[in-house]
VMD Tcl script that draws the C-alpha trace (Angstrom):
set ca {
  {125.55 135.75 82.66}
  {129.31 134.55 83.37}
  {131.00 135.58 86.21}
  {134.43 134.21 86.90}
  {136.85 134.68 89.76}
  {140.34 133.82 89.98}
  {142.12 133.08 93.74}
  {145.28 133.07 94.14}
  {145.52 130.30 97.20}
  {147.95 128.52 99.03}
  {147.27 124.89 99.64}
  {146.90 125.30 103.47}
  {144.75 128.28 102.65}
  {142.56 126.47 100.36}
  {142.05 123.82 102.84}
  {141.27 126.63 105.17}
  {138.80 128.17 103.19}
  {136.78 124.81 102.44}
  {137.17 124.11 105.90}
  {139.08 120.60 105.24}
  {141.24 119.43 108.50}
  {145.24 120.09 108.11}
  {147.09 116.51 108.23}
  {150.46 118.27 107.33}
  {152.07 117.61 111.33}
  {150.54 113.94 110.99}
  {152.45 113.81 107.46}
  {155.77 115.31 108.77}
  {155.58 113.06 111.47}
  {154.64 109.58 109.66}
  {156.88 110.73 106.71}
  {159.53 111.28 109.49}
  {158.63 107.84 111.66}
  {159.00 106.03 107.54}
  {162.65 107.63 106.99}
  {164.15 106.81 110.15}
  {162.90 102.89 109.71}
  {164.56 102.78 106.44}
  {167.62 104.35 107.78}
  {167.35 101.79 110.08}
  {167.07 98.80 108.25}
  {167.42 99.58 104.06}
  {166.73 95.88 103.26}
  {163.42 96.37 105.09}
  {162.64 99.32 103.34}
  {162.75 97.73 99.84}
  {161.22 94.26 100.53}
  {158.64 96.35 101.68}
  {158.09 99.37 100.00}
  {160.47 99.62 96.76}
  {159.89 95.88 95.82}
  {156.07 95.90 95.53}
  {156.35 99.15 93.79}
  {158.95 97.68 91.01}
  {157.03 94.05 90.73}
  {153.68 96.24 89.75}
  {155.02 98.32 87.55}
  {156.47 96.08 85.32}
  {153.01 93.88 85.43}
  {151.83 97.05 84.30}
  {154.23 97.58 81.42}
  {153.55 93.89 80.61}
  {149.83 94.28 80.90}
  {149.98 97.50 78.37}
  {152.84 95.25 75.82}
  {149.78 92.80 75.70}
  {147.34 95.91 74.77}
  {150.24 97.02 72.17}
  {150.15 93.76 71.06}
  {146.89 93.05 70.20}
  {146.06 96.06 68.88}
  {149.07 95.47 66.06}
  {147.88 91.99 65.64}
  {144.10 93.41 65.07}
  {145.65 95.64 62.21}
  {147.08 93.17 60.48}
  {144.35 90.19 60.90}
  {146.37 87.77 62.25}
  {145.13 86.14 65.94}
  {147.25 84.57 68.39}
  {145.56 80.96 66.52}
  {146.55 81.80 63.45}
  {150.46 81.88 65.08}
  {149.61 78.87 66.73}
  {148.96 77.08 63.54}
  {151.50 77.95 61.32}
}
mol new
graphics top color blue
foreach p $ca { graphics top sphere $p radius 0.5 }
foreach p [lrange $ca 0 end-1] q [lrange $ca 1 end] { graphics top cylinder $p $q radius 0.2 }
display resetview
């Protein structure tokens, strides 16, 4: 036997009903706290937060253009040696 029930639930009220703790004030408040430093100081605010974010994403595009690239190299036989030699 199958028996399947469908809630319709809010976030807050699913946290609610699994009896998880509501961080939403701590979130206003530290999302709050984060806006007003950037305001503050935008130079900050990118060395620190925008920065990091950019640098490892694109070691993460260059990571999966590696990937890319040997897979196409492993369809066609040739090795990053057999480059080297030629």
């Amino acid at each position: 036997m199958k028996v399947k029930i469908n809630l319709e639930l809010t976030p807050a009220e699913a946290r609610e009903m699994f009896g998880l703790p509501d961080f939403s004030e701590l979130h206003q408040s530290l999302t709050a706290d984060l806006m007003k430093k950037c305001q503050q100081d935008p130079q900050m605010a990118f060395d620190t937060f925008i920065k990091p974010a950019m640098q490892s994403g694109m070691s993460g595009f260059s990571a999966y253009q590696e990937m890319m690239s040997k897979f196409m190299n492993m369809s066609t036989g040739s090795t990053a040696k057999d480059k080297g030699s030629q």
